[in-house]
C-alpha positions in Angstrom: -1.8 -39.3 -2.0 -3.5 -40.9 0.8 -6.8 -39.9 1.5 -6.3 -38.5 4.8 -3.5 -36.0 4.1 -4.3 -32.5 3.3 -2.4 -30.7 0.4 -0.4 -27.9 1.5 -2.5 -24.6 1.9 -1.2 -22.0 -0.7 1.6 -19.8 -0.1 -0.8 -16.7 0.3 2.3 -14.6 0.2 3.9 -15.8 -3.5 -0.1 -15.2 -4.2 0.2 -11.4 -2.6 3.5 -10.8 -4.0 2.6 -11.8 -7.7 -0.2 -9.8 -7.8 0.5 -6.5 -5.7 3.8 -6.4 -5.7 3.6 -6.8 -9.5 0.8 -4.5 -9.7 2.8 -1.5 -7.6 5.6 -2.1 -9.9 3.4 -1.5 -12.8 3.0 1.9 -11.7 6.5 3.1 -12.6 7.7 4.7 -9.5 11.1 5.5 -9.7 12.1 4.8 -5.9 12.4 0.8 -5.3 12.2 1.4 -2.1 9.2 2.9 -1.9 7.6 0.4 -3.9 9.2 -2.0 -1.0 7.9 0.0 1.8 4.4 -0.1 -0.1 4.4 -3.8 -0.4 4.9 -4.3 2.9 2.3 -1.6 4.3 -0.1 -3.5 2.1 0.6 -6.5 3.4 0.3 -5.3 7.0 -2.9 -3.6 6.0 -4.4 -6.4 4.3 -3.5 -9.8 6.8 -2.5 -8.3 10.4 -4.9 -5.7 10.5 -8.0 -7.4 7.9 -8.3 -3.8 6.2 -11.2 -4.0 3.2 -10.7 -2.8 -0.4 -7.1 -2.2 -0.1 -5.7 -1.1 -3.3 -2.8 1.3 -5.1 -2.8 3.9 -6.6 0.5 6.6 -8.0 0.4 10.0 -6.8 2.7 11.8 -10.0 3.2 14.7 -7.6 5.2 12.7 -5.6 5.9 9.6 -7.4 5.5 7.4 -4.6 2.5 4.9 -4.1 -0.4 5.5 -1.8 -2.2 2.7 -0.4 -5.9 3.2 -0.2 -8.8 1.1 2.0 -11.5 1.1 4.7 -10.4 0.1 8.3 -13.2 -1.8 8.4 -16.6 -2.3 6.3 -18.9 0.4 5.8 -15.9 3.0 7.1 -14.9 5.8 5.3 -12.2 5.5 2.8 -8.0 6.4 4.1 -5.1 7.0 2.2 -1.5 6.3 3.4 1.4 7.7 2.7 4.0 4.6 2.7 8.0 6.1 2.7 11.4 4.4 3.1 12.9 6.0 6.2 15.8 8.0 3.9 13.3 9.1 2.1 12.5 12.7 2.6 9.6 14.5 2.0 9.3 18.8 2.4 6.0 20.2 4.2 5.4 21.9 0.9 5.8 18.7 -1.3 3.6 16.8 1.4 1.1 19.7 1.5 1.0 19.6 -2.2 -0.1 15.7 -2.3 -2.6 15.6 0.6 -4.4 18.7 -1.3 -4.0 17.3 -5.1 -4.7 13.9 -4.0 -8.4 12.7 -3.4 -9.9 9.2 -4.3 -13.6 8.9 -5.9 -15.0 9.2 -2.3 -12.9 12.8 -1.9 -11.2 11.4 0.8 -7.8 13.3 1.1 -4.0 12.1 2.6 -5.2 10.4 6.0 -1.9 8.9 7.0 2.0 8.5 6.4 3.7 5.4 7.3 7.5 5.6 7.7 9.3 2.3 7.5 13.4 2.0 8.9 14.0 -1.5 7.8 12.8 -3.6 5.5 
């Protein structure tokens, strides 16, 4: 390689994809889907909008994946709801999760993202 040529910058989304998309899978939620819509909140979280400490996390009630992270540094904690558009969810079922469902800061259910294509 000559000196002056740059290797090619890693693929930070094969990077992303092995590791969260792998990592949501790990949780063993039954909807695919959902695990799809997930990824790509996450990845809209973490590289369009820069959010900090973004991480997964199951909620059994549901059995969906909630995305947890600070807008910014130093802000409090959110939680979001990602779902598949055909995906339906009941006010008591949703009730249920945002009550049941806090993280070690207490925060409770901040969000719900609805995605129609993916």
């Amino acid at each position: 390689m000559n000196m002056s040529e740059k290797p090619p910058p890693p693929n930070w989304i094969i990077q992303h994809r092995t590791v969260s998309y792998q990592q949501m899978k790990s949780l063993e939620v039954e909807d695919s889907a959902q695990v799809h819509v997930a990824f790509l909140v996450y990845m809209d979280l973490t590289e369009v909008r820069q959010w900090k400490e973004v991480s997964c996390v199951k909620s059994p009630e549901l059995q969906v994946i909630l995305l947890e992270g600070r807008e910014k540094e130093g802000a409090p904690v959110q939680t979001i709801l990602p779902l598949p558009a055909h995906q339906s969810l009941s006010h008591k079922s949703f009730l249920l999760s945002a009550v049941q469902h806090t993280s070690g800061a207490g925060q409770r259910l901040s969000h719900v993202v609805v995605c129609s294509s993916f």
